[in-house]
SEKE-629988 format. One record per residue (C-alpha): y, z, x; residue in one letter. Coordinates in steps of 0.25 Angstrom, whole numbers, padded with zeros to 4 digits, always signed. Example, Ala and Ser with C-alpha at 12.3 -4.5 7.8 and 13.67 -1.06 7.14 Angstrom:
% SEKE-629988
-0018+0031+0049a;-0004+0029+0055s;
% end
This chain:
% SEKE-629988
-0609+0107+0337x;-0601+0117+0329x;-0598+0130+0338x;-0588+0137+0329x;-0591+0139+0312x;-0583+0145+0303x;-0588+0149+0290x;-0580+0153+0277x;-0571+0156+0287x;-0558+0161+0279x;-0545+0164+0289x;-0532+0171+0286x;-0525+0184+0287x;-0530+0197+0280x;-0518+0206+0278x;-0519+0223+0272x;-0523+0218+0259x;-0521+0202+0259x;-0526+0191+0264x;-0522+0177+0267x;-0533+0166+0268x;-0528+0156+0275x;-0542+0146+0275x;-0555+0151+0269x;-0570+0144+0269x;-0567+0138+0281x;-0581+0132+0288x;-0577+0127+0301x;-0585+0121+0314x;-0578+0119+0327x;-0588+0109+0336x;-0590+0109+0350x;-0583+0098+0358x;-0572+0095+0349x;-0558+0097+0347x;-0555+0100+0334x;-0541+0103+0330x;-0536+0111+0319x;-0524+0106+0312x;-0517+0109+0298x;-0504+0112+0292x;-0496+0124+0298x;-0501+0137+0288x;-0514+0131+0286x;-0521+0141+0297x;-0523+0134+0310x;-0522+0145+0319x;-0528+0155+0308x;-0541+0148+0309x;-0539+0146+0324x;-0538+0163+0326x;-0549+0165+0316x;-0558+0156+0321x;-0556+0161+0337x;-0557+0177+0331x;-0543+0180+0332x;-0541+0182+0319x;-0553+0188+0307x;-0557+0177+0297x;-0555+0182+0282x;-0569+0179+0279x;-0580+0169+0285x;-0583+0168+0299x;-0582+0159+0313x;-0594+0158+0322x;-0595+0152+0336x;-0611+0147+0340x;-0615+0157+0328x;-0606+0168+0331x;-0596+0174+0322x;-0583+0174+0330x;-0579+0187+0322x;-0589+0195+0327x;-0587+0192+0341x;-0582+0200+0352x;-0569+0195+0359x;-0576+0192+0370x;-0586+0183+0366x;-0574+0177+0357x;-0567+0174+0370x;-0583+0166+0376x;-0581+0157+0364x;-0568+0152+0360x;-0555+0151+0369x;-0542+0150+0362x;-0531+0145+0366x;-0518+0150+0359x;-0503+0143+0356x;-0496+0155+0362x;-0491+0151+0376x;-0498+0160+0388x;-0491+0165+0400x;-0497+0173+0410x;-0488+0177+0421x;-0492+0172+0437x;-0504+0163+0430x;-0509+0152+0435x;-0516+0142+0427x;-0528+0146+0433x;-0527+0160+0430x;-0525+0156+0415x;-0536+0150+0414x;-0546+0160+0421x;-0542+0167+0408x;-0551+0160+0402x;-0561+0165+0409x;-0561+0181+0406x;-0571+0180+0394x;-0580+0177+0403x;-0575+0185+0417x;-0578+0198+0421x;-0570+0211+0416x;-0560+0208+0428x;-0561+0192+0427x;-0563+0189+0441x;-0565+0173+0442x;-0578+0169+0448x;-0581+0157+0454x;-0587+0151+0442x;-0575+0155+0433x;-0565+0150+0445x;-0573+0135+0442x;-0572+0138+0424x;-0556+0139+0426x;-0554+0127+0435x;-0565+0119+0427x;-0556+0123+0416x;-0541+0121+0421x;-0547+0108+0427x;-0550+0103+0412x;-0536+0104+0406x;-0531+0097+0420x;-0523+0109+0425x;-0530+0110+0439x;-0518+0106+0446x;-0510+0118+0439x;-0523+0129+0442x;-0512+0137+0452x;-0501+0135+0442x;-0492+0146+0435x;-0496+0143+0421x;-0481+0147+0417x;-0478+0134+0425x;-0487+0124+0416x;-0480+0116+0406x;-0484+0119+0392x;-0496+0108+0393x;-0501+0113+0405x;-0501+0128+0400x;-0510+0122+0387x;-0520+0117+0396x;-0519+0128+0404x;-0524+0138+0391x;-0535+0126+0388x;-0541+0130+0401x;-0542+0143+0398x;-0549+0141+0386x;-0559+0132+0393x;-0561+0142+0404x;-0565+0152+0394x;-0577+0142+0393x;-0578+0144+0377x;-0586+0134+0366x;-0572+0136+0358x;-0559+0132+0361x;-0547+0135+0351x;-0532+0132+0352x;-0521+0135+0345x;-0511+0124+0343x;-0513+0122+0358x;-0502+0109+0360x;-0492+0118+0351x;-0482+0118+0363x;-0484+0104+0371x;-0478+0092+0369x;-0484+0078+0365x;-0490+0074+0380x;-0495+0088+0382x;-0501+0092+0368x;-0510+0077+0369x;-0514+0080+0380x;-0518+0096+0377x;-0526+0088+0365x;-0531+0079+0373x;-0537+0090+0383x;-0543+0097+0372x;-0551+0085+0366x;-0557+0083+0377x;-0560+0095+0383x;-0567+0099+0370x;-0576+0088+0371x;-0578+0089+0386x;-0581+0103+0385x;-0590+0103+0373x;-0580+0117+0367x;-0575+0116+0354x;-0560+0116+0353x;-0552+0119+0341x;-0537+0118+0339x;-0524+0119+0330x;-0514+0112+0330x;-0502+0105+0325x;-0504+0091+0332x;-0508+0083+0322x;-0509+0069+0327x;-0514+0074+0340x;-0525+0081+0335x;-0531+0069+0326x;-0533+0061+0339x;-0538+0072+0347x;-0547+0081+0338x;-0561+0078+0338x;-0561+0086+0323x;-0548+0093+0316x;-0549+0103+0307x;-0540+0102+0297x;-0533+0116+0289x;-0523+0116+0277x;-0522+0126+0269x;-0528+0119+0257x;-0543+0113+0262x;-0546+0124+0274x;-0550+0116+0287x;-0554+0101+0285x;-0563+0098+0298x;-0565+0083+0302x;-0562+0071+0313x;-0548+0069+0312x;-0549+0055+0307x;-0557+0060+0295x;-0546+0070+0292x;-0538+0059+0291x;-0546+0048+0282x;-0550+0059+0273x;-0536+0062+0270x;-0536+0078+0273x;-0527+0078+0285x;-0514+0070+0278x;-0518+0079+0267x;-0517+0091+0277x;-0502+0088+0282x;-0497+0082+0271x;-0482+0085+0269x;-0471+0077+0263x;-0465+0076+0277x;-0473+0068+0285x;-0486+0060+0283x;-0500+0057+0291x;-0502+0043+0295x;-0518+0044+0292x;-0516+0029+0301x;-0510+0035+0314x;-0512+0050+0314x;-0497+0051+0314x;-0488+0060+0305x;-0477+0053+0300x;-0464+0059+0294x;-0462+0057+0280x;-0449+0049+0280x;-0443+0045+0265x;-0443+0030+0266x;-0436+0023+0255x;-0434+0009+0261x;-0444-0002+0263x;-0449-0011+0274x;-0463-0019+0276x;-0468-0018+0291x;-0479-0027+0297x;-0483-0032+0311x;-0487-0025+0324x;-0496-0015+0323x;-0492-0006+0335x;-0476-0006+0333x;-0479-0005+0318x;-0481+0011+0317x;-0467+0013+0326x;-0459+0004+0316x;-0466+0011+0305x;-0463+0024+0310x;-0449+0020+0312x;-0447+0013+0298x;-0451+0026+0291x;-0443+0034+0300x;-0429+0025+0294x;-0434+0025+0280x;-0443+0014+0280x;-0458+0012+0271x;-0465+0000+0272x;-0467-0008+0260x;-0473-0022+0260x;-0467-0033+0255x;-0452-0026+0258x;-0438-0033+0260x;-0439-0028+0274x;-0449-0032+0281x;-0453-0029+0297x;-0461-0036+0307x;-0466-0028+0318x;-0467-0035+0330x;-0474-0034+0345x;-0460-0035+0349x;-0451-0029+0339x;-0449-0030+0323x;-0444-0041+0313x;-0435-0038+0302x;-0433-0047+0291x;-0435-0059+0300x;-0424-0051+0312x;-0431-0048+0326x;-0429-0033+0329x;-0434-0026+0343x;-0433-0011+0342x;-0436-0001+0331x;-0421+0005+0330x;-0414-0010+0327x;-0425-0012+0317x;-0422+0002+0309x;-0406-0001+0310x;-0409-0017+0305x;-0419-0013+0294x;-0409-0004+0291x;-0396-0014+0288x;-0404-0023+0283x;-0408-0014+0271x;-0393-0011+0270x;-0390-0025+0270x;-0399-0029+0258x;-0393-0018+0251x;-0408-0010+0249x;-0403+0002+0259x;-0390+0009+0261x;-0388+0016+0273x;
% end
Protein backbone atom coordinates (compact mmCIF):
# COMPACT_ATOMS: atom_id res chain seq x y z
CA UNK A 1 0.00 0.00 0.00
CA UNK A 2 1.42 3.28 -1.17
CA UNK A 3 1.40 5.78 2.06
CA UNK A 4 3.48 8.75 0.52
CA UNK A 5 2.79 10.12 -3.39
CA UNK A 6 4.24 12.62 -5.06
CA UNK A 7 2.90 14.14 -7.96
CA UNK A 8 4.61 16.41 -10.79
CA UNK A 9 6.66 17.00 -7.94
CA UNK A 10 9.38 19.50 -9.10
CA UNK A 11 12.26 20.27 -6.32
CA UNK A 12 15.01 22.73 -6.27
CA UNK A 13 15.98 26.29 -5.15
CA UNK A 14 13.92 29.47 -5.94
CA UNK A 15 16.25 32.36 -5.55
CA UNK A 16 15.18 36.67 -6.11
CA UNK A 17 14.60 36.18 -9.54
CA UNK A 18 16.02 32.64 -10.44
CA UNK A 19 15.46 29.32 -10.17
CA UNK A 20 17.32 26.30 -10.30
CA UNK A 21 15.30 23.00 -10.94
CA UNK A 22 17.16 20.29 -9.76
CA UNK A 23 14.41 17.28 -10.80
CA UNK A 24 10.85 18.03 -12.21
CA UNK A 25 7.64 15.51 -13.11
CA UNK A 26 8.75 13.46 -10.45
CA UNK A 27 5.72 10.79 -9.41
CA UNK A 28 6.82 8.91 -6.66
CA UNK A 29 5.09 6.25 -3.88
CA UNK A 30 6.83 5.26 -0.83
CA UNK A 31 5.06 1.64 0.38
CA UNK A 32 4.53 0.57 3.85
CA UNK A 33 6.87 -2.08 5.14
CA UNK A 34 9.62 -1.48 3.13
CA UNK A 35 13.09 0.03 3.15
CA UNK A 36 13.69 1.80 0.23
CA UNK A 37 17.00 3.48 -0.24
CA UNK A 38 17.75 6.48 -2.25
CA UNK A 39 21.00 6.34 -3.99
CA UNK A 40 22.43 8.44 -7.09
CA UNK A 41 25.48 10.34 -8.04
CA UNK A 42 26.71 13.16 -5.65
CA UNK A 43 24.69 16.68 -7.15
CA UNK A 44 22.00 14.48 -8.50
CA UNK A 45 19.47 15.72 -5.38
CA UNK A 46 19.37 13.15 -2.81
CA UNK A 47 19.05 15.18 0.13
CA UNK A 48 16.79 17.89 -1.81
CA UNK A 49 14.26 15.34 -2.41
CA UNK A 50 14.64 14.08 1.07
CA UNK A 51 13.82 17.89 2.66
CA UNK A 52 11.20 18.48 0.10
CA UNK A 53 9.44 15.42 0.65
CA UNK A 54 9.49 15.55 4.68
CA UNK A 55 8.38 19.70 4.31
CA UNK A 56 11.50 21.17 5.18
CA UNK A 57 12.01 22.72 2.27
CA UNK A 58 8.77 24.18 -0.59
CA UNK A 59 8.53 22.09 -3.86
CA UNK A 60 8.95 24.31 -7.10
CA UNK A 61 5.72 23.18 -8.36
CA UNK A 62 3.57 19.72 -7.65
CA UNK A 63 2.78 18.20 -4.59
CA UNK A 64 3.48 15.33 -1.71
CA UNK A 65 0.75 13.78 0.06
CA UNK A 66 0.76 11.36 3.07
CA UNK A 67 -2.86 9.07 3.30
CA UNK A 68 -4.51 11.88 0.97
CA UNK A 69 -2.88 14.89 2.67
CA UNK A 70 -0.92 17.43 1.04
CA UNK A 71 2.30 17.74 3.22
CA UNK A 72 2.53 21.40 2.43
CA UNK A 73 -0.55 22.44 3.82
CA UNK A 74 0.00 20.85 7.08
CA UNK A 75 0.66 22.27 10.39
CA UNK A 76 4.25 21.39 12.09
CA UNK A 77 2.71 19.43 14.29
CA UNK A 78 0.78 17.21 12.38
CA UNK A 79 4.05 16.86 10.27
CA UNK A 80 5.81 15.69 13.37
CA UNK A 81 2.51 12.67 13.80
CA UNK A 82 3.51 11.41 10.37
CA UNK A 83 7.18 11.39 9.44
CA UNK A 84 10.33 11.13 11.77
CA UNK A 85 13.45 12.32 10.32
CA UNK A 86 16.55 11.40 11.27
CA UNK A 87 19.33 13.97 10.15
CA UNK A 88 23.26 13.31 9.52
CA UNK A 89 24.30 16.01 11.77
CA UNK A 90 25.62 14.47 15.12
CA UNK A 91 23.37 15.42 18.23
CA UNK A 92 24.69 16.11 21.61
CA UNK A 93 22.66 17.00 24.45
CA UNK A 94 24.49 17.58 27.57
CA UNK A 95 23.66 15.25 30.93
CA UNK A 96 21.39 12.91 28.47
CA UNK A 97 20.89 9.61 28.74
CA UNK A 98 19.94 7.34 26.12
CA UNK A 99 16.63 7.10 27.60
CA UNK A 100 16.05 10.90 27.69
CA UNK A 101 16.98 10.93 23.91
CA UNK A 102 14.63 9.13 22.97
CA UNK A 103 11.56 10.37 25.10
CA UNK A 104 12.17 13.13 22.62
CA UNK A 105 10.30 11.23 20.51
CA UNK A 106 7.71 11.51 22.19
CA UNK A 107 6.73 15.27 22.49
CA UNK A 108 4.30 15.26 19.24
CA UNK A 109 2.32 13.37 21.15
CA UNK A 110 2.86 14.70 25.09
CA UNK A 111 1.38 17.36 26.76
CA UNK A 112 2.62 21.16 26.71
CA UNK A 113 5.00 20.26 29.72
CA UNK A 114 5.92 16.56 28.41
CA UNK A 115 5.41 14.65 31.30
CA UNK A 116 5.95 10.79 30.59
CA UNK A 117 3.00 8.67 31.51
CA UNK A 118 2.95 5.17 32.15
CA UNK A 119 2.01 4.36 28.73
CA UNK A 120 4.75 6.54 26.96
CA UNK A 121 7.37 5.13 29.71
CA UNK A 122 6.36 1.41 27.90
CA UNK A 123 6.45 3.48 23.81
CA UNK A 124 10.32 4.45 24.68
CA UNK A 125 11.63 1.26 26.17
CA UNK A 126 9.46 -0.66 23.43
CA UNK A 127 11.39 1.33 21.22
CA UNK A 128 15.25 1.48 22.85
CA UNK A 129 14.61 -2.34 23.15
CA UNK A 130 14.06 -2.70 19.21
CA UNK A 131 17.40 -1.15 18.23
CA UNK A 132 19.08 -3.53 21.28
CA UNK A 133 20.35 -0.60 23.24
CA UNK A 134 18.44 -1.72 26.61
CA UNK A 135 21.48 -2.35 28.22
CA UNK A 136 22.62 1.29 27.67
CA UNK A 137 18.89 2.86 28.66
CA UNK A 138 20.89 4.85 31.91
CA UNK A 139 23.80 5.73 29.74
CA UNK A 140 25.25 9.27 28.79
CA UNK A 141 24.58 9.28 25.28
CA UNK A 142 28.10 11.27 24.85
CA UNK A 143 29.63 7.87 26.05
CA UNK A 144 28.00 5.74 22.92
CA UNK A 145 30.27 4.95 20.34
CA UNK A 146 29.26 6.35 16.94
CA UNK A 147 27.01 2.90 16.21
CA UNK A 148 25.36 2.95 19.40
CA UNK A 149 24.60 6.78 19.17
CA UNK A 150 22.69 5.88 15.36
CA UNK A 151 20.74 3.40 16.84
CA UNK A 152 20.19 5.70 19.54
CA UNK A 153 18.41 8.34 17.09
CA UNK A 154 16.54 5.22 15.14
CA UNK A 155 14.66 4.81 18.60
CA UNK A 156 13.67 8.20 18.63
CA UNK A 157 12.19 8.03 15.46
CA UNK A 158 10.21 4.97 16.25
CA UNK A 159 9.12 6.41 19.66
CA UNK A 160 7.54 9.16 17.74
CA UNK A 161 5.31 6.18 16.43
CA UNK A 162 4.96 7.79 12.69
CA UNK A 163 3.77 5.56 9.32
CA UNK A 164 7.02 7.43 7.80
CA UNK A 165 10.57 7.21 8.66
CA UNK A 166 13.34 9.15 6.71
CA UNK A 167 17.14 9.22 7.04
CA UNK A 168 19.67 11.14 5.79
CA UNK A 169 22.67 9.30 4.89
CA UNK A 170 22.40 7.52 8.36
CA UNK A 171 25.80 5.12 8.30
CA UNK A 172 27.69 8.30 6.94
CA UNK A 173 30.06 8.34 9.91
CA UNK A 174 30.25 4.34 10.99
CA UNK A 175 32.58 2.04 9.78
CA UNK A 176 31.91 -1.43 7.87
CA UNK A 177 30.80 -3.61 10.97
CA UNK A 178 28.51 -0.94 12.20
CA UNK A 179 27.08 0.73 9.02
CA UNK A 180 25.74 -3.35 8.06
CA UNK A 181 24.59 -3.83 10.87
CA UNK A 182 22.60 0.07 11.02
CA UNK A 183 21.20 -1.46 7.57
CA UNK A 184 20.56 -4.43 8.79
CA UNK A 185 18.24 -3.02 11.57
CA UNK A 186 16.46 -0.97 9.38
CA UNK A 187 15.43 -3.82 6.94
CA UNK A 188 13.93 -5.42 9.34
CA UNK A 189 12.35 -3.02 11.54
CA UNK A 190 10.61 -1.62 8.55
CA UNK A 191 9.10 -4.92 7.83
CA UNK A 192 8.43 -5.69 11.49
CA UNK A 193 6.92 -2.54 12.10
CA UNK A 194 4.76 -2.33 8.87
CA UNK A 195 6.33 1.86 8.60
CA UNK A 196 7.65 2.81 5.41
CA UNK A 197 11.26 3.84 5.70
CA UNK A 198 13.10 5.71 3.12
CA UNK A 199 16.78 6.69 2.99
CA UNK A 200 19.90 8.26 1.18
CA UNK A 201 22.93 7.09 0.98
CA UNK A 202 26.21 6.58 -0.49
CA UNK A 203 26.55 2.71 0.32
CA UNK A 204 26.08 1.24 -2.79
CA UNK A 205 26.80 -2.41 -2.41
CA UNK A 206 25.20 -2.40 0.83
CA UNK A 207 22.11 -0.99 -0.23
CA UNK A 208 21.43 -3.59 -3.24
CA UNK A 209 21.49 -6.50 -0.62
CA UNK A 210 19.42 -4.77 1.94
CA UNK A 211 16.82 -2.51 0.20
CA UNK A 212 13.51 -3.93 -0.51
CA UNK A 213 13.10 -1.19 -3.47
CA UNK A 214 15.91 1.67 -4.50
CA UNK A 215 15.07 4.65 -5.92
CA UNK A 216 17.53 5.54 -8.36
CA UNK A 217 18.18 9.74 -9.19
CA UNK A 218 20.68 11.02 -11.72
CA UNK A 219 20.51 14.14 -13.09
CA UNK A 220 19.50 12.93 -16.44
CA UNK A 221 16.31 10.49 -16.12
CA UNK A 222 14.61 11.96 -12.51
CA UNK A 223 14.29 8.90 -10.14
CA UNK A 224 14.16 5.29 -11.68
CA UNK A 225 12.15 3.20 -8.95
CA UNK A 226 12.46 -0.58 -8.86
CA UNK A 227 13.83 -3.96 -6.93
CA UNK A 228 17.40 -3.63 -7.00
CA UNK A 229 17.96 -6.55 -9.14
CA UNK A 230 15.92 -5.19 -11.86
CA UNK A 231 18.08 -1.90 -11.76
CA UNK A 232 20.70 -3.90 -12.34
CA UNK A 233 19.40 -6.32 -15.41
CA UNK A 234 17.88 -3.36 -16.97
CA UNK A 235 21.13 -1.68 -17.16
CA UNK A 236 20.05 1.71 -15.44
CA UNK A 237 22.12 1.41 -12.34
CA UNK A 238 25.87 0.97 -14.38
CA UNK A 239 24.31 3.61 -16.36
CA UNK A 240 23.79 5.62 -13.20
CA UNK A 241 27.47 5.45 -11.95
CA UNK A 242 29.26 5.24 -14.90
CA UNK A 243 32.75 6.80 -14.71
CA UNK A 244 35.95 6.15 -16.31
CA UNK A 245 37.43 5.22 -12.97
CA UNK A 246 35.80 2.43 -11.65
CA UNK A 247 33.18 -0.25 -13.07
CA UNK A 248 29.96 -2.16 -11.72
CA UNK A 249 30.32 -5.86 -11.72
CA UNK A 250 26.51 -6.45 -12.69
CA UNK A 251 27.79 -10.42 -11.48
CA UNK A 252 28.80 -9.40 -7.79
CA UNK A 253 27.22 -6.15 -6.95
CA UNK A 254 30.90 -4.97 -6.54
CA UNK A 255 32.55 -1.72 -7.78
CA UNK A 256 35.69 -2.30 -9.32
CA UNK A 257 38.57 0.11 -9.94
CA UNK A 258 39.11 0.65 -13.49
CA UNK A 259 42.78 -0.42 -13.74
CA UNK A 260 44.74 0.13 -17.43
CA UNK A 261 45.66 -3.43 -18.16
CA UNK A 262 47.81 -4.00 -21.01
CA UNK A 263 49.23 -7.52 -20.41
CA UNK A 264 47.37 -10.92 -20.90
CA UNK A 265 46.61 -14.05 -18.94
CA UNK A 266 43.83 -16.78 -19.22
CA UNK A 267 42.32 -17.93 -15.86
CA UNK A 268 40.17 -21.06 -15.15
CA UNK A 269 39.56 -23.38 -12.14
CA UNK A 270 37.97 -22.90 -8.65
CA UNK A 271 35.17 -20.82 -8.59
CA UNK A 272 35.65 -19.52 -4.98
CA UNK A 273 39.47 -18.32 -4.97
CA UNK A 274 38.80 -17.34 -8.72
CA UNK A 275 37.32 -13.70 -7.92
CA UNK A 276 40.40 -12.95 -5.40
CA UNK A 277 43.01 -13.97 -8.11
CA UNK A 278 40.96 -11.90 -10.51
CA UNK A 279 40.77 -8.92 -8.45
CA UNK A 280 44.54 -9.28 -7.94
CA UNK A 281 45.53 -9.93 -11.54
CA UNK A 282 43.64 -6.53 -12.63
CA UNK A 283 45.19 -4.78 -9.66
CA UNK A 284 48.98 -5.64 -11.33
CA UNK A 285 48.04 -4.96 -14.82
CA UNK A 286 46.47 -8.22 -15.86
CA UNK A 287 43.07 -8.97 -18.41
CA UNK A 288 42.13 -12.18 -19.03
CA UNK A 289 42.22 -13.38 -22.48
CA UNK A 290 41.59 -16.96 -23.62
CA UNK A 291 43.82 -18.95 -25.36
CA UNK A 292 47.00 -16.45 -23.84
CA UNK A 293 50.74 -17.39 -23.38
CA UNK A 294 49.99 -17.26 -19.76
CA UNK A 295 47.93 -19.29 -18.57
CA UNK A 296 46.71 -20.00 -14.83
CA UNK A 297 45.18 -22.72 -12.82
CA UNK A 298 43.21 -22.04 -9.81
CA UNK A 299 43.36 -24.40 -7.42
CA UNK A 300 41.59 -25.55 -4.08
CA UNK A 301 45.08 -25.23 -2.68
CA UNK A 302 46.79 -22.69 -4.68
CA UNK A 303 47.41 -21.66 -8.50
CA UNK A 304 49.41 -23.35 -11.51
CA UNK A 305 51.48 -21.22 -13.69
CA UNK A 306 52.68 -22.58 -16.88
CA UNK A 307 52.87 -26.07 -15.40
CA UNK A 308 54.92 -24.51 -11.85
CA UNK A 309 53.01 -25.01 -8.45
CA UNK A 310 52.39 -21.60 -6.56
CA UNK A 311 50.74 -21.34 -2.96
CA UNK A 312 50.10 -17.69 -2.37
CA UNK A 313 48.87 -14.74 -4.42
CA UNK A 314 52.13 -12.44 -3.97
CA UNK A 315 54.57 -15.27 -5.42
CA UNK A 316 52.16 -15.77 -8.14
CA UNK A 317 52.23 -11.63 -9.05
CA UNK A 318 56.09 -11.64 -8.64
CA UNK A 319 56.53 -15.07 -10.86
CA UNK A 320 53.93 -13.99 -13.70
CA UNK A 321 55.67 -11.08 -13.60
CA UNK A 322 59.51 -12.53 -14.60
CA UNK A 323 58.22 -14.72 -16.51
CA UNK A 324 56.82 -11.92 -18.98
CA UNK A 325 60.30 -10.32 -18.49
CA UNK A 326 61.73 -13.53 -19.48
CA UNK A 327 59.90 -14.03 -22.77
CA UNK A 328 60.69 -10.69 -23.59
CA UNK A 329 56.70 -9.59 -24.03
CA UNK A 330 57.16 -7.14 -20.69
CA UNK A 331 59.68 -4.89 -19.45
CA UNK A 332 59.69 -3.98 -15.94
Amino acid sequence: MSILTTCHLSIGYSKKRKTDVIQSELNLQLRAGELVCLIGPNGSGKSTLLRTLTGLQKPLSGKTSIDGKEISKLKQLEKALLIALVLTERVDIENATVYNLVSLGRHPHSNWWGNITEKEDLIIREAIEMVHLEHKIHQNINELSDGERQRAMIAKALAQNTPIIMLDEPTAHLDLPNRVEIMLLLHKLAHKTDKAILLSTHELDIALQAADRIWLISSEKGVECGVPEDLVFNGNFNRAFESKSYVFNAANGNFSMNYPMSRDVWVTGDKTRMYWTLRALARAGYKVVEDAQFRILVTENGWILNEKNISTVEQLLVELSHQYVESGNYEL
